[in-house]
C-alpha positions as CSV (number, residue, x, y, z in Angstrom):
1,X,-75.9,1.6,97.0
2,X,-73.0,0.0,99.2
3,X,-75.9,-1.0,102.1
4,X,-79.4,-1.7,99.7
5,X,-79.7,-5.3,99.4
6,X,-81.3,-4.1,95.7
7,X,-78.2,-1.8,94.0
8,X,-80.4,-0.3,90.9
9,X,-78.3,1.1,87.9
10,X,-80.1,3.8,85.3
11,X,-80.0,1.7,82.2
12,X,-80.3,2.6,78.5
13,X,-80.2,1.7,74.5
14,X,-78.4,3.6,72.0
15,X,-81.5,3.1,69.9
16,X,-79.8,3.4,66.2
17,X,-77.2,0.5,67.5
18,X,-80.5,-1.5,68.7
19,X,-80.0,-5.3,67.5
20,X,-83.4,-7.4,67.9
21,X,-83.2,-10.6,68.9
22,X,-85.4,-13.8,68.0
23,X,-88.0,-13.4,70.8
24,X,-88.7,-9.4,69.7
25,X,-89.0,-10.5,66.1
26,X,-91.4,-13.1,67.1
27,X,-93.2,-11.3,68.7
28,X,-93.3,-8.5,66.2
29,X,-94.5,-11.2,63.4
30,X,-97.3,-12.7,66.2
31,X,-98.9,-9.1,66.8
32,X,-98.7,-8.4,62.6
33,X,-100.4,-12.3,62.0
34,X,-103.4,-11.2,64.6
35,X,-103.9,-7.9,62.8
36,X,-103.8,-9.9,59.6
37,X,-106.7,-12.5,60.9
38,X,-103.8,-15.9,60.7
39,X,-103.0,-16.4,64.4
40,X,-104.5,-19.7,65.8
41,X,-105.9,-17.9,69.0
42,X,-106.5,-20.9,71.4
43,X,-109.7,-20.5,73.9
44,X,-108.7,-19.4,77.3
45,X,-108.1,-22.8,79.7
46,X,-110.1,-20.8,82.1
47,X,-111.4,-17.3,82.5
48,X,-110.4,-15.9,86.3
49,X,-113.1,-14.1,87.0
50,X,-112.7,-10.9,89.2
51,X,-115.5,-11.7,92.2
52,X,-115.9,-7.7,92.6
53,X,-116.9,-7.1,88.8
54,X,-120.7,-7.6,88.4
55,X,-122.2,-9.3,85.2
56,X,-123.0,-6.6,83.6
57,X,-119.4,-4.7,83.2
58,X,-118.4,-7.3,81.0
59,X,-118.7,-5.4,77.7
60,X,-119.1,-6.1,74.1
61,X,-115.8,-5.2,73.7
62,X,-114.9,-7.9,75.8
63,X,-117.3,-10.7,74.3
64,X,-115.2,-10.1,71.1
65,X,-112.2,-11.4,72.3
66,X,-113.8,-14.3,73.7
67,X,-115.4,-14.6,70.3
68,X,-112.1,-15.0,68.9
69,X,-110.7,-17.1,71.2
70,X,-112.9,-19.8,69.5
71,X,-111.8,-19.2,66.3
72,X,-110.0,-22.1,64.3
73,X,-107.0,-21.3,61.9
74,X,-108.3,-19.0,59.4
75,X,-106.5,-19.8,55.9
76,X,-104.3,-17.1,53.8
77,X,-107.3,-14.6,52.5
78,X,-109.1,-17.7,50.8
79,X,-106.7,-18.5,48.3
80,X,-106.3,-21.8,47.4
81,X,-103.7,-24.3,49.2
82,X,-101.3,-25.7,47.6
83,X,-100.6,-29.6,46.7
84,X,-98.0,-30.1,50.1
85,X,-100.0,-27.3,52.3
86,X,-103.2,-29.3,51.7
87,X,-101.4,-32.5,52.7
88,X,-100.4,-30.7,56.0
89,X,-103.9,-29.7,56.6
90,X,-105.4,-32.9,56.1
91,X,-102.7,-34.9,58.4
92,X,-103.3,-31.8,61.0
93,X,-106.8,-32.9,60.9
94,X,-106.6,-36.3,61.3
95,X,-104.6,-35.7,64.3
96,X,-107.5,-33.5,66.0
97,X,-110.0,-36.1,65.3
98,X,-107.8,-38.7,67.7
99,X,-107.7,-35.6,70.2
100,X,-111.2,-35.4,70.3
101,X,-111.9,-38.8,70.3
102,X,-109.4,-39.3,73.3
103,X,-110.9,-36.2,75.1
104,X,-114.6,-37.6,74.6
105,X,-113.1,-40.8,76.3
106,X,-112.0,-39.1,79.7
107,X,-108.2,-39.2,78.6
108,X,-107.8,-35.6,78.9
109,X,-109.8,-33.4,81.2
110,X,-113.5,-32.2,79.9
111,X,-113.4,-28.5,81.0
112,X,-110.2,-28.0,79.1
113,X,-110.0,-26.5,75.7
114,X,-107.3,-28.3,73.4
115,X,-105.1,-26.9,71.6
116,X,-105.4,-27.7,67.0
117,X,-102.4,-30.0,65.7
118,X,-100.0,-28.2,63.3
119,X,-98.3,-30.5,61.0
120,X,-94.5,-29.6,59.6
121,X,-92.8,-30.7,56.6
122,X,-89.0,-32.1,57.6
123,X,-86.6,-30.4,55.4
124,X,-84.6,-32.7,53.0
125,X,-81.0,-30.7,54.6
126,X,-83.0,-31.9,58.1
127,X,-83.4,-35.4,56.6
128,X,-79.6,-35.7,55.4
129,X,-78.4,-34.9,59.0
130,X,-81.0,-37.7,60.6
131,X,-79.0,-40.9,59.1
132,X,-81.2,-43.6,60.8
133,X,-84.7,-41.5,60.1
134,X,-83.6,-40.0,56.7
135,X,-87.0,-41.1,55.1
136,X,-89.4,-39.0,57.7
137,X,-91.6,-37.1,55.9
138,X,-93.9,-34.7,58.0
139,X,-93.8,-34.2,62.1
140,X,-95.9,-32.9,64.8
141,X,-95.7,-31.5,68.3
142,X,-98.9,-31.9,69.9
143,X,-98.0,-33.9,72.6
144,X,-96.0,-31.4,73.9
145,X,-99.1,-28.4,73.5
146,X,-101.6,-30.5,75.0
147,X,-99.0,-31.7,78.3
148,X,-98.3,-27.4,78.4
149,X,-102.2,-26.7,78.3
150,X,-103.1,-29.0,81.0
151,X,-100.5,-28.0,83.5
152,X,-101.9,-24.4,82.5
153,X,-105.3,-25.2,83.4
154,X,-104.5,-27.7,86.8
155,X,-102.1,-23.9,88.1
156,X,-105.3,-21.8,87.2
157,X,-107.9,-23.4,89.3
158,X,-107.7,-22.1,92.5
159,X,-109.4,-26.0,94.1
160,X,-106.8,-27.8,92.3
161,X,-103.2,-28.6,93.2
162,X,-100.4,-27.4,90.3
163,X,-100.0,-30.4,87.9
164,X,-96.0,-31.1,88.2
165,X,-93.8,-32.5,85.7
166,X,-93.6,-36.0,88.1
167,X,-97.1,-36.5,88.6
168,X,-98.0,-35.8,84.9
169,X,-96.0,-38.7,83.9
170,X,-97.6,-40.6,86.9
171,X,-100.7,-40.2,85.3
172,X,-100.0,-40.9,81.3
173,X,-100.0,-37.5,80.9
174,X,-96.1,-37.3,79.6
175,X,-95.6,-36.0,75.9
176,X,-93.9,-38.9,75.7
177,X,-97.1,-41.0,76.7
178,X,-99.8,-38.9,74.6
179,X,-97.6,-38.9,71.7
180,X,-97.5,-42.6,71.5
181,X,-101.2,-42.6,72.4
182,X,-101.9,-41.1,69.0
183,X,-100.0,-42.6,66.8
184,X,-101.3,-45.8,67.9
185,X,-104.9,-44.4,67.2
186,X,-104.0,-43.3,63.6
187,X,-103.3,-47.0,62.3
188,X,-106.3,-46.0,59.9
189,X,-104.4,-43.6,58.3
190,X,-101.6,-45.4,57.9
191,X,-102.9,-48.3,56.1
192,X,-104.4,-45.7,53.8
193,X,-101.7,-43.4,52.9
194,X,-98.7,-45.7,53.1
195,X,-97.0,-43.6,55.7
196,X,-95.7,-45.4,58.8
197,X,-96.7,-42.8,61.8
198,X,-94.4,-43.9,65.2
199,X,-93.8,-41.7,68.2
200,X,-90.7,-40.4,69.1
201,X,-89.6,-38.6,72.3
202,X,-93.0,-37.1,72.2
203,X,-93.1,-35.7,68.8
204,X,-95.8,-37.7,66.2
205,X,-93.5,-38.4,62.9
206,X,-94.6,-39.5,59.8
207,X,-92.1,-42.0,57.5
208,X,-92.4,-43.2,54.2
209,X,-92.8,-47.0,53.7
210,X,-89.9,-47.2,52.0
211,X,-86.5,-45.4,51.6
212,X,-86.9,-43.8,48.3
213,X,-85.6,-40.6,46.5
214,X,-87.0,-37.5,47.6
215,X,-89.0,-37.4,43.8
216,X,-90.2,-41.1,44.7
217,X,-91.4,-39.8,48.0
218,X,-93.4,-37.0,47.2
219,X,-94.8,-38.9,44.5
220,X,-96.0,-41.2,47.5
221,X,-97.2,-38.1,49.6
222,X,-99.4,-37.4,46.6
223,X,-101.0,-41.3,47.3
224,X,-102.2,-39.2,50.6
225,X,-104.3,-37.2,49.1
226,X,-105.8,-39.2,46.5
227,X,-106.6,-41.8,48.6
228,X,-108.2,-39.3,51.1
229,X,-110.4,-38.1,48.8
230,X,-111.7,-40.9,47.2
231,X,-112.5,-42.0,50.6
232,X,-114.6,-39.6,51.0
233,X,-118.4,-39.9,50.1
234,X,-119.3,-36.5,49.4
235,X,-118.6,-34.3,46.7
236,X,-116.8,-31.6,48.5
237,X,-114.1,-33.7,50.2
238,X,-112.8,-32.6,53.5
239,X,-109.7,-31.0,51.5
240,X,-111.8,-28.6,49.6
241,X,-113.1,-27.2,52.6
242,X,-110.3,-25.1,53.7
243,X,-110.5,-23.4,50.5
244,X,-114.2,-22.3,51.2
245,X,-113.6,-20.9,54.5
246,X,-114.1,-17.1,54.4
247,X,-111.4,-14.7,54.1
248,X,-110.2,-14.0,58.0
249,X,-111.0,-10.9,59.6
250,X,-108.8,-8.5,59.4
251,X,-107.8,-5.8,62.1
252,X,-106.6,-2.4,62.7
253,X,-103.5,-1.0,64.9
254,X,-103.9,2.7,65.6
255,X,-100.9,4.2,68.0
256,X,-101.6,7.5,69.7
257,X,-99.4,9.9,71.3
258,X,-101.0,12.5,73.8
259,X,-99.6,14.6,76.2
260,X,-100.2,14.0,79.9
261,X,-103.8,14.0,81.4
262,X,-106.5,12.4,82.9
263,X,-108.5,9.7,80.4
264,X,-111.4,7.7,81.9
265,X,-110.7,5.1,79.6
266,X,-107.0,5.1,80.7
267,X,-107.9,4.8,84.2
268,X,-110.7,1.9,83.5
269,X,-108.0,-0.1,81.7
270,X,-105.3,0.7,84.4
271,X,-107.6,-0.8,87.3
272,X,-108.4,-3.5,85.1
273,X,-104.4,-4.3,84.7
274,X,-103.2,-3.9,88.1
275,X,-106.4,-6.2,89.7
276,X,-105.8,-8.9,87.4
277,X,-102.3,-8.8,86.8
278,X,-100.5,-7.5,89.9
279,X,-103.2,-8.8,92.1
280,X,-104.3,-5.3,93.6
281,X,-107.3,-4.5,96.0
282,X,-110.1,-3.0,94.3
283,X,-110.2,0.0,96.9
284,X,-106.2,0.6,96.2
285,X,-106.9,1.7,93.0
286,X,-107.8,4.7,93.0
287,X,-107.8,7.6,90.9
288,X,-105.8,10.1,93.2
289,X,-103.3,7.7,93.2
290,X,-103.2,6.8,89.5
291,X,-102.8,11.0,89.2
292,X,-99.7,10.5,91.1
293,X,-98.3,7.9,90.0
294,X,-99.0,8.0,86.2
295,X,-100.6,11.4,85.4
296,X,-98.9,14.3,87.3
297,X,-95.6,15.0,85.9
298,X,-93.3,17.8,87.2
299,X,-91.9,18.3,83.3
300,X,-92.5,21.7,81.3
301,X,-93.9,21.0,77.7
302,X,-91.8,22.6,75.3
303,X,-93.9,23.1,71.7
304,X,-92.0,22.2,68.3
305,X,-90.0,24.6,67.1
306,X,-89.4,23.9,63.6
307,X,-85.3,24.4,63.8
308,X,-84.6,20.6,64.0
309,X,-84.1,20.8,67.7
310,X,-87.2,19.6,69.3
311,X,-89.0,16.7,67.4
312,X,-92.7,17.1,66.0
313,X,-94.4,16.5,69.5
314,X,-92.4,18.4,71.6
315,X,-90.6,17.6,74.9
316,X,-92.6,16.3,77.7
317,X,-94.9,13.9,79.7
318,X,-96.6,11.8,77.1
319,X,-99.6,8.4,77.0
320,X,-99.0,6.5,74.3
321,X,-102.1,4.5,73.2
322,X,-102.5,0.8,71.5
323,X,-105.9,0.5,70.4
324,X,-107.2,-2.5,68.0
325,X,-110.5,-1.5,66.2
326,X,-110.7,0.9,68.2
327,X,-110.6,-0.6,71.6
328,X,-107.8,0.7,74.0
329,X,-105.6,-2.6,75.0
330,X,-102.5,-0.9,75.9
331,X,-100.9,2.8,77.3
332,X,-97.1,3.6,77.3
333,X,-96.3,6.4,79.9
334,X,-93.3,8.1,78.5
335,X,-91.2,11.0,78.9
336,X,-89.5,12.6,75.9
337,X,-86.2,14.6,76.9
338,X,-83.7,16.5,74.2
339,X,-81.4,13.4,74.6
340,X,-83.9,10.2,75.1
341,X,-87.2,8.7,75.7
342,X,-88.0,7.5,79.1
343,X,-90.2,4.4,79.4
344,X,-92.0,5.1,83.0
345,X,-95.0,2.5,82.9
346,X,-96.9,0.5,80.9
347,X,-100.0,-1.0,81.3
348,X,-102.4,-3.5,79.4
349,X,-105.4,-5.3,78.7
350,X,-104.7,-8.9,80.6
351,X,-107.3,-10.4,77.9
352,X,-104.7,-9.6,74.8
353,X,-101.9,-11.3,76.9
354,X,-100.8,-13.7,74.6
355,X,-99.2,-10.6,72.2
356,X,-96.8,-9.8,74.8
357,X,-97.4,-6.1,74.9
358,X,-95.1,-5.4,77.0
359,X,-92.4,-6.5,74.2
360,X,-94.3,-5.0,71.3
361,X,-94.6,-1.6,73.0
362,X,-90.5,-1.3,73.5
363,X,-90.1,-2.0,70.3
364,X,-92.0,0.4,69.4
365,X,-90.9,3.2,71.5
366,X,-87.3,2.2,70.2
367,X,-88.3,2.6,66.9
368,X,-90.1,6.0,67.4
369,X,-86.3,7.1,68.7
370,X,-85.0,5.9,65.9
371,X,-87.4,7.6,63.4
372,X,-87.5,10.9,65.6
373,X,-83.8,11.4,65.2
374,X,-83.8,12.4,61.7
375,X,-86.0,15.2,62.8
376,X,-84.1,15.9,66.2
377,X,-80.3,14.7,66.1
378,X,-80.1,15.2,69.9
379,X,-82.4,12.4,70.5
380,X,-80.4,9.4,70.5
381,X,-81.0,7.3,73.6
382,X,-84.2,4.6,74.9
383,X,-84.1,4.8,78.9
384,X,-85.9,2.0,80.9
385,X,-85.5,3.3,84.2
386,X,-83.9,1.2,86.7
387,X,-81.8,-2.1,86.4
388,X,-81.7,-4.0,89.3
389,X,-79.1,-7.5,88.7
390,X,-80.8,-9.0,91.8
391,X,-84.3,-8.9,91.2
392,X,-85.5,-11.5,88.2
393,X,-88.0,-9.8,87.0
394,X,-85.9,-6.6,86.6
395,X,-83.6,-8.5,84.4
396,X,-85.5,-8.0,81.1
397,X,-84.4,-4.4,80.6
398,X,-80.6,-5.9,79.4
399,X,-82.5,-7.8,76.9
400,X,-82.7,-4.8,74.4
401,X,-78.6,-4.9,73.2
402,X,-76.3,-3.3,73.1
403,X,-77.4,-1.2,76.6
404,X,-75.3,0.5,79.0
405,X,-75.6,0.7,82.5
406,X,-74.8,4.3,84.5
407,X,-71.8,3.9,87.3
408,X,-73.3,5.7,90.4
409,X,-69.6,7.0,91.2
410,X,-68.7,8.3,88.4
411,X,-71.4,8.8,86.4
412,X,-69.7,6.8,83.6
413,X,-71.5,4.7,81.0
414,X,-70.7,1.1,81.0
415,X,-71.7,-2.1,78.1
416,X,-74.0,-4.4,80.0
417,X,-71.7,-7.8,78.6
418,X,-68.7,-5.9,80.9
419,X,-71.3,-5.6,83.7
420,X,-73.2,-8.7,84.0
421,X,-70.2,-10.6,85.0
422,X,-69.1,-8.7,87.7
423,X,-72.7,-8.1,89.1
424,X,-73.4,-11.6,88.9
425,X,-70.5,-12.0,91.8
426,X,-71.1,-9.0,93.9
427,X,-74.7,-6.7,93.5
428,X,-72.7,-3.5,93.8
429,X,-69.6,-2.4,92.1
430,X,-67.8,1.0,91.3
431,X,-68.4,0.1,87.4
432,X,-66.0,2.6,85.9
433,X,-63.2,0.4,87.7
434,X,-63.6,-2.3,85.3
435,X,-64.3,-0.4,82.1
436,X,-61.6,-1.7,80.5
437,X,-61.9,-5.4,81.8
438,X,-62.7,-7.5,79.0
439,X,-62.7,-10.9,80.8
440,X,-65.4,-9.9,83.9
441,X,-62.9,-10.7,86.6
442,X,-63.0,-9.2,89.7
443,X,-59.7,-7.5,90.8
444,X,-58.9,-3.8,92.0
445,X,-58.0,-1.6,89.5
446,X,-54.6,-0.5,88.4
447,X,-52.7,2.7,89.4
448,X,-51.5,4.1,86.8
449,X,-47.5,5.7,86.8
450,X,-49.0,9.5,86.5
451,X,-51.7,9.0,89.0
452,X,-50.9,9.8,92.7
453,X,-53.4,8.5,95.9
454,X,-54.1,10.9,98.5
455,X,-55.4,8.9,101.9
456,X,-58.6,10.9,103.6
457,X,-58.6,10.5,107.2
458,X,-62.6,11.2,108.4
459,X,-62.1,11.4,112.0
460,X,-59.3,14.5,111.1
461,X,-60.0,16.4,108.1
462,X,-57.0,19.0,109.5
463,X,-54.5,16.1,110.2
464,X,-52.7,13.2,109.8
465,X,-55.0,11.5,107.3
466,X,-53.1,13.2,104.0
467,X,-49.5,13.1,103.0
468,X,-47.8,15.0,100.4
469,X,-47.3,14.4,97.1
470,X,-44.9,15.3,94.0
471,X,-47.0,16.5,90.7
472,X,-45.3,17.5,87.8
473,X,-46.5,20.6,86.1
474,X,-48.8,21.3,88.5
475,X,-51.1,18.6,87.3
476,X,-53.6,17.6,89.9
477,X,-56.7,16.2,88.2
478,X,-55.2,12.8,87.7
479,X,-55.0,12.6,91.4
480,X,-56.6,9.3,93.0
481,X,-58.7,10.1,96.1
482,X,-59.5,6.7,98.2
483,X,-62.2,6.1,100.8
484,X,-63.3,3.3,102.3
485,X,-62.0,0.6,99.4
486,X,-63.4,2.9,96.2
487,X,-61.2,5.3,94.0
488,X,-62.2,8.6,92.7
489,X,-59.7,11.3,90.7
490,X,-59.5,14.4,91.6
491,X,-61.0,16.0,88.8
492,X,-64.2,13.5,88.4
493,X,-65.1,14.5,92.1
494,X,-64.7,18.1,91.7
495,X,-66.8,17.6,89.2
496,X,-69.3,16.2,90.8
497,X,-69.4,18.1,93.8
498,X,-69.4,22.0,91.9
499,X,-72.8,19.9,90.0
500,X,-74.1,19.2,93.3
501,X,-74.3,15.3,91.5
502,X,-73.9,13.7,95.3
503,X,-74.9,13.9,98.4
504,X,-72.7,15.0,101.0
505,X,-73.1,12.3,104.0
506,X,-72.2,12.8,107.0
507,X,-69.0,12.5,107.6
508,X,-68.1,14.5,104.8
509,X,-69.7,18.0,105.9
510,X,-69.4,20.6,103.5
511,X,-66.7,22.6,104.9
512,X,-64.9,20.0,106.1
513,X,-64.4,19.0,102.2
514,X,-63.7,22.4,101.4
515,X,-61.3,22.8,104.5
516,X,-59.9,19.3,103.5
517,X,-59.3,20.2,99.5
518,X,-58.0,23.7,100.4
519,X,-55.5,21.8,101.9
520,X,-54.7,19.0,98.9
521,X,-54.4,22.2,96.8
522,X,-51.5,23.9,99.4
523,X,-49.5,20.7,99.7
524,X,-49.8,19.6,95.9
525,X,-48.3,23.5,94.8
């Protein structure tokens, strides 16, 4: 730990003291609104397509999803809008009318799927904070989607340079730029509704004419529609449409738990993830080393036992499936220990990216913890493996609070807001020194008035290196032992070294230590 350039920390969640934060819950209410049939799924920019994988493998399963990507916003199971949700819809679509109008005009790229306007409401409490724009109405965000989707698609072709913020703007490609693009192209709409539409810092907002009471204003909203439908020559106005849309499709979320073994399916989905997503060769991938790595475990299954001390499923080497209508999108490899469940891997289907598995699936497996502890009080604890503070893409682990991360000294548990100070000034620290620290700052720890230091000489474990030292009634396990800059009492190493916790280097051979506490024990009585 002292030489690694990578210190990694065991890490874990209390899961009944689990708190979620604002990304887990939207991505909880994301996965739920795709089962449900609401999410907006937006087309692909562009498919990467695997040059090893022929044609034919791309199955029906896989045509769906594509299917849906095409999709448009499905309404809430047919019902009928209401009066201000209809107004949103129809100034939603007025908006993607311009966007296809300037896409059809070589303003945006041609082989670049846009993505649909979403119109909000402001918020009268909103409106009484913005003094100077207290009479906007309704306000969009497009500019800012369609800027995101074409950087998206300029990073995914391979020919192509990636689109940067600087030469975005170069080319009127700004949200700034688009955003006042549009507005100017819905002067139409404006003269019929009576709104004023202006751009602002990239977002499209709608104003009333006038400043009026928020009853005068809706009242004016209202003109919206009315206008908008007599405007329109057929029978069944554009506003009715949305109404006779059919009811969205609506999907199924089936979690499995198995125990450890082989599964074809498993191992299609697992080359599938690690080709596209961590860029593996084809050949690398092979099953031998997917048994290895994912299916051989060196845990004994222990059965149920009925007595409240082994939950329903047992103890052991578990897959955890995700499958949606049936298709397998995701597999949790787990272990569950008396104590915890310990996330090993997970792996996923890179065409149901946009529900951030990855997320979902801790979630989850925090959830089961919580749920299994009724039946099994032992089970308390959700381990992620490793926490390494210098790697980025490590750092996601701490984002499930309150966790703790594991001193490698002492084999004390420390709260990760303590930690992350102190690691983000030095990658490896003895973390039960600063336990108590509430601050994060870095200084040596005290020596308390009842614990003595004993000095260990390496060179001389017969010699010069200790000195004496007074103990009253015969107490010695308060006694601090210091090597090389880190502190250890007495009783935490002997601890440790009867456990057989850590390994003896070697300058610290194993009779020399015995020799050498033989001796601590003589001088102490």
């Amino acid at each position: 730990m002292e030489r690694t350039c990578c210190p990694a920390y065991t890490i874990r969640l209390r899961a009944a003291d689990f708190v979620h934060s604002k990304e887990q819950l939207r991505v909880s209410r994301r996965l739920q609104r795709f089962l449900d049939g609401t999410l907006d799924i937006k087309k692909p920019v562009k498919l990467m397509k695997d040059p090893n994988t022929s044609k034919d493998s791309c199955n029906s399963a896989d045509n769906e999803v594509l299917k849906l990507s095409t999709e448009e916003s499905l309404s809430n199971n047919g019902e009928k809008k209401s009066e201000a949700e209809q107004i949103l819809h129809y100034l939603s679509n007025q908006i993607d009318n311009v966007v296809q109008a300037c896409l059809k005009s070589g303003v945006f790229p041609l082989d670049i799927q846009l993505p649909k306007a979403s119109v909000k409401k402001v918020l009268q409490a909103k409106r009484k904070l913005l003094v100077e724009e207290s009479d906007l109405q309704y306000t969009s965000s497009i500019a800012f989607q369609i800027v995101a989707t074409i950087r998206r698609g300029q990073s995914c072709d391979n020919n192509q340079l990636r689109l940067s913020r600087h030469s975005a703007e170069q080319n009127g490609l700004s949200p700034k730029a688009i955003a006042e693009k549009l507005a100017s192209s819905l002067t139409q709409l404006a003269e019929t509704s009576g709104l004023l539409i202006k751009a602002c810092n990239g977002h499209i907002n709608f104003y009333s004419s006038n400043k009026q009471s928020s009853s005068d204003g809706s009242v004016q909203v209202k003109t919206v529609l009315e206008e908008a439908a007599a405007g329109c020559p057929s029978k069944k106005c554009c506003l009715k449409r949305s109404s006779e849309q059919p009811p969205p499709k609506k999907r199924r979320l089936e979690i499995r738990l198995k125990r450890s073994s082989f599964d074809s399916e498993e191992f299609a989905l697992y080359q599938k993830y690690q080709i596209k997503v961590h860029d593996d060769m084809p050949d690398r991938v092979t099953k031998s080393s997917y048994r290895r790595f994912l299916v051989d475990t060196p845990l004994v299954f222990v059965p149920p036992t009925g007595d409240g001390t082994v939950p329903p499923c047992g103890f052991g080497s578990f897959h955890q499936q995700y499958l949606i209508d049936g298709r397998l999108v995701a597999v949790g490899v787990i272990d569950i220990l008396p104590k915890c469940l310990s996330s090993k891997y997970l792996f996923w289907d890179p065409d149901f990216a946009f529900l951030s598995l990855g997320k979902y699936s801790a979630l989850q497996e925090i959830g089961w913890v919580r749920e299994n502890q009724i039946n099994c009080p032992s089970l308390k604890y959700y381990y992620l493996g490793y926490y390494i503070h210098s790697c980025s893409k490590m750092r996601y682990k701490a984002a499930y609070h309150p966790s703790e991360l594991l001193c490698p000294l002492r084999y004390q548990w420390i709260s990760f807001d303590i930690a992350r100070p102190l690691l983000d000034k030095k990658p490896y620290l003895v973390l039960s020194d600063f336990a108590n620290l509430q601050n994060g700052e870095l200084s040596p720890p005290d020596v308390s008035d009842n614990v003595k230091e004993v000095q260990y000489d390496e060179s001389d474990t017969e010699s010069s290196g200790l000195r004496s030292v007074e103990i009253e009634d015969e107490d010695i396990s308060n006694i601090l032992i210091e090597r090389k800059g880190s502190r250890l009492r007495y009783k935490c190493f002997f601890k440790a070294f009867n456990q057989r916790l850590i390994t003896v280097r070697a300058g610290w051979a194993h009779g020399g230590v015995k020799r050498w506490l033989r001796k601590i024990f003589s001088k102490c009585k």
